[in-house]
C-alpha positions in Angstrom: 7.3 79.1 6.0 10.1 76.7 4.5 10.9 75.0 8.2 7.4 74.7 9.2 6.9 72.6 6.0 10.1 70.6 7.0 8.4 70.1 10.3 4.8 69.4 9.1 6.1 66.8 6.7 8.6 65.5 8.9 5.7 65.3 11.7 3.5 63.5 9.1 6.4 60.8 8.1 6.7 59.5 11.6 3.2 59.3 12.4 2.9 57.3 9.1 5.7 54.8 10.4 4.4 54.5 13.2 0.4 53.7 12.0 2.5 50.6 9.2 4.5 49.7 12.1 1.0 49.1 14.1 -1.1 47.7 11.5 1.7 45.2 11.0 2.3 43.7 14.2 -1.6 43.6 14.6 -2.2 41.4 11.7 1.7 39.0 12.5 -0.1 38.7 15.9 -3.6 37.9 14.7 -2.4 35.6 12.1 -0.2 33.3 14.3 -3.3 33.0 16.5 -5.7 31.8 13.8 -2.9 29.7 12.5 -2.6 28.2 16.2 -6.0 27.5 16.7 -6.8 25.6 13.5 -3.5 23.1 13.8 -4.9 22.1 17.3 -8.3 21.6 16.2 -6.5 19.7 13.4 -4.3 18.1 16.0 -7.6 17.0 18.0 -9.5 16.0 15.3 -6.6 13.6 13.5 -5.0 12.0 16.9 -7.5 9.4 17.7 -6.6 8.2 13.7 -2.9 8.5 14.3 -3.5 6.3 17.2 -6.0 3.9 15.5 -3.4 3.8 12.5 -0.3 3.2 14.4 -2.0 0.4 16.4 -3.1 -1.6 13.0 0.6 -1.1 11.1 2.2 -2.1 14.7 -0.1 -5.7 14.2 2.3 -8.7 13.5 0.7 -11.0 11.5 3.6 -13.4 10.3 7.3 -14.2 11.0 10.3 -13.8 8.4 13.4 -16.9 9.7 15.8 -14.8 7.0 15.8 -11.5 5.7 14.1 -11.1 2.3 16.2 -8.4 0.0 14.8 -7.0 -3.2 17.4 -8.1 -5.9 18.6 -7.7 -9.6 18.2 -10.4 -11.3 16.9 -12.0 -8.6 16.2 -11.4 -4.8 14.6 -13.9 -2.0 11.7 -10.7 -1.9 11.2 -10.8 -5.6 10.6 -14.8 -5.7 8.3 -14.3 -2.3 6.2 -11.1 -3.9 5.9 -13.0 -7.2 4.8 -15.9 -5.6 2.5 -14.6 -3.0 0.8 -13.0 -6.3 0.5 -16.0 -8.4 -0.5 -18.3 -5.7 -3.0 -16.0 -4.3 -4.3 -15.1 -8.0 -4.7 -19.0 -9.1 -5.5 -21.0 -5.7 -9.1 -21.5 -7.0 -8.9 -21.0 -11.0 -8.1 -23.7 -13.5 -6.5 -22.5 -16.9 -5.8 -24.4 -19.9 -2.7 -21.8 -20.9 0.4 -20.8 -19.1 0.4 -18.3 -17.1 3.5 -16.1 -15.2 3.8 -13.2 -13.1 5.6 -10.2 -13.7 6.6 -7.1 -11.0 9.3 -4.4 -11.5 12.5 -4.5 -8.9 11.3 -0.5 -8.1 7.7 -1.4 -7.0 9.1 -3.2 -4.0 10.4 -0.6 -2.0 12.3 -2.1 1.3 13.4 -5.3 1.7 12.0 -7.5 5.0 13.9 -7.6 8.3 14.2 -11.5 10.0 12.0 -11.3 12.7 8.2 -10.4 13.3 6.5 -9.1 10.5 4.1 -6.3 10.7 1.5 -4.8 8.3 3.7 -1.4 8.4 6.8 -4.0 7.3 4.0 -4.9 3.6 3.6 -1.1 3.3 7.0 -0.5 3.0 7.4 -2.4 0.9 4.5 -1.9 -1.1 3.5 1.8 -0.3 1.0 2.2 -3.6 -2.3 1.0 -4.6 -1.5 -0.9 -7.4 -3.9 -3.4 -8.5 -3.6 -6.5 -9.4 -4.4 -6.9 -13.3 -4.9 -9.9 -15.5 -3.0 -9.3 -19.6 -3.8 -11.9 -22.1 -0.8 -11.7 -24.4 -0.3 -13.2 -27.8 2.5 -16.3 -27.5 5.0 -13.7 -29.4 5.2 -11.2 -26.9 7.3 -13.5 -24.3 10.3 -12.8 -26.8 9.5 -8.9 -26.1 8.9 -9.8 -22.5 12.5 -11.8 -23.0 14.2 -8.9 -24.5 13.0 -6.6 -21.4 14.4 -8.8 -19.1 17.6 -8.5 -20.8 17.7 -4.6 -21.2 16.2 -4.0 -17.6 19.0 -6.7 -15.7 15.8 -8.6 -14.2 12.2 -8.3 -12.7 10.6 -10.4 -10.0 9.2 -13.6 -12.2 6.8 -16.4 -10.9 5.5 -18.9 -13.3 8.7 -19.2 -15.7 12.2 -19.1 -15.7 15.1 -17.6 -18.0 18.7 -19.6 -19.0 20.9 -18.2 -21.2 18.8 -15.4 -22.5 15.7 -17.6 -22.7 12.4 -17.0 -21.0 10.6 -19.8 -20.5 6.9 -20.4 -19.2 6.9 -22.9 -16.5 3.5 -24.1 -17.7 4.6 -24.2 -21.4 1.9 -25.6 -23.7 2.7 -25.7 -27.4 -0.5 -24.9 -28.7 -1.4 -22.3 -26.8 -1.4 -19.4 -29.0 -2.0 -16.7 -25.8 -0.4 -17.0 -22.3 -1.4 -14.5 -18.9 1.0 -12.5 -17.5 -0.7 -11.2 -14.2 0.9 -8.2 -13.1 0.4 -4.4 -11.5 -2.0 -1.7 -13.5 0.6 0.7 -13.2 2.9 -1.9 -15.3 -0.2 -2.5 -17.5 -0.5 1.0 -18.6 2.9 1.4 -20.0 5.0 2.0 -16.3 8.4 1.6 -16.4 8.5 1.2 -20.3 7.1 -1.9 -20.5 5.6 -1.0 -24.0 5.0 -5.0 -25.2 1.6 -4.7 -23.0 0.3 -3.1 -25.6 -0.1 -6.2 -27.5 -2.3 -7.6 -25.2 -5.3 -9.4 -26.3 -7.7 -8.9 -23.1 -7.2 -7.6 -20.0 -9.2 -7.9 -16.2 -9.0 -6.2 -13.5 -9.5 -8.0 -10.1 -10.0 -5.2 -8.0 -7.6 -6.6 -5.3 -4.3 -4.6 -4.1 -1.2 -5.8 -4.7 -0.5 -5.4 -1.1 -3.9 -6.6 0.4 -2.8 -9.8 -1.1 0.6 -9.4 0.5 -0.9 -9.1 3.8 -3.4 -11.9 3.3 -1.1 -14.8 2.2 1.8 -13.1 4.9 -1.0 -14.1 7.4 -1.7 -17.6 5.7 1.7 -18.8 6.0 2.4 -17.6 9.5 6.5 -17.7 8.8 7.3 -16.3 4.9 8.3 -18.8 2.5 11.9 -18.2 1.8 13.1 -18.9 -1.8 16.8 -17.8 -2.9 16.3 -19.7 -7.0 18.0 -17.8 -9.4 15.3 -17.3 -11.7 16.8 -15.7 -14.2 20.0 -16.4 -15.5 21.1 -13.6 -18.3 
């Protein structure tokens, strides 16, 4: 009775292998298939937009005579971003007080290559959708602005200039008790500890990217403006 039991339970352990080992491969193979089947629909479906996409960041739509290298505290690409911003941002506004503008070294994130310039080269080098944003700050805050600029080592800065320490507005009016600093919502909000635009006064949104305005005034100038002023001297 004792070794028929072995062999009865013995009988039923190998039959039980075998049904896991089955079940098993059944649902590997069925799985891989499924899996197959849905990346190449995905792989249809998305192509014609790879295509699309790679044609349009392929488009060349200025030329660079010198390389333009992101910089601390200053960089030919910080002076170009800045100014592409400020330029863009004022053309057709008149103000009666100062006004600057004011990126962060990490939002530009790859320098531009001498050469032809592509809309792929702009998102590299601005690969978020930061907006462009308006601050109306109380006269004060340029010393907090000042004492950022000392702490960080520099930030691309169109609009003013800093000597020995001292930022100063290009467009200095002495009784203008506000100036703008126009600058990214992600810097607006507090990025990259830039705390003093909490004191703002007003703020306005223009609903334009930072790097649709890139691309635009890339286009408008045909070859990139190339400026190498040290613009701030710590």
């Amino acid at each position: 009775m004792f070794k028929i039991l072995i062999i009865f339970l013995s009988g039923a352990g190998l039959l039980a292998c075998s049904s896991v080992n089955t079940i098993s491969a059944d649902s590997e193979t069925t799985s891989i298939t499924k899996e197959y089947e849905v990346s190449s629909k995905i792989d249809t479906i998305v192509q014609p937009y790879q295509e699309d996409l790679k044609t349009e960041m392929n488009e060349v739509i200025a030329q660079a005579e010198k390389d333009l290298v992101v910089g601390r505290p200053n960089g030919t690409l910080n002076n170009w971003a800045t100014d592409v911003v400020l330029v863009s941002q004022t053309r057709n506004v008149r103000l009666s007080i100062p006004v600057m503008v004011l990126l962060n070294v990490g939002g530009l994130r790859n320098s531009i290559n001498a050469g032809e310039v592509t809309i792929g080269d702009i998102f590299k080098v601005m690969p978020f959708d930061n907006e462009i944003v308006w601050a109306e700050m109380p006269i004060e805050a340029l010393k907090d602005i000042e004492d950022y600029l000392k702490k960080s080592g520099g930030e691309p800065i169109s609009g003013a200039t800093m000597t020995s320490g001292a930022l100063k507005l290009n467009s200095e009016n002495p009784e203008a008790k506000t100036f703008i600093v126009i600058t990214s919502d992600y810097l607006l909000n507090g990025g990259d500890k830039m705390n003093f635009f909490e004191k703002r006064v007003s703020e306005k949104s223009t609903g334009v990217l930072l790097r649709d305005a890139m691309i635009s005034e890339a286009k408008s100038q045909g070859t990139l403006i190339w400026n190498d002023e040290s613009r701030i001297k710590l």
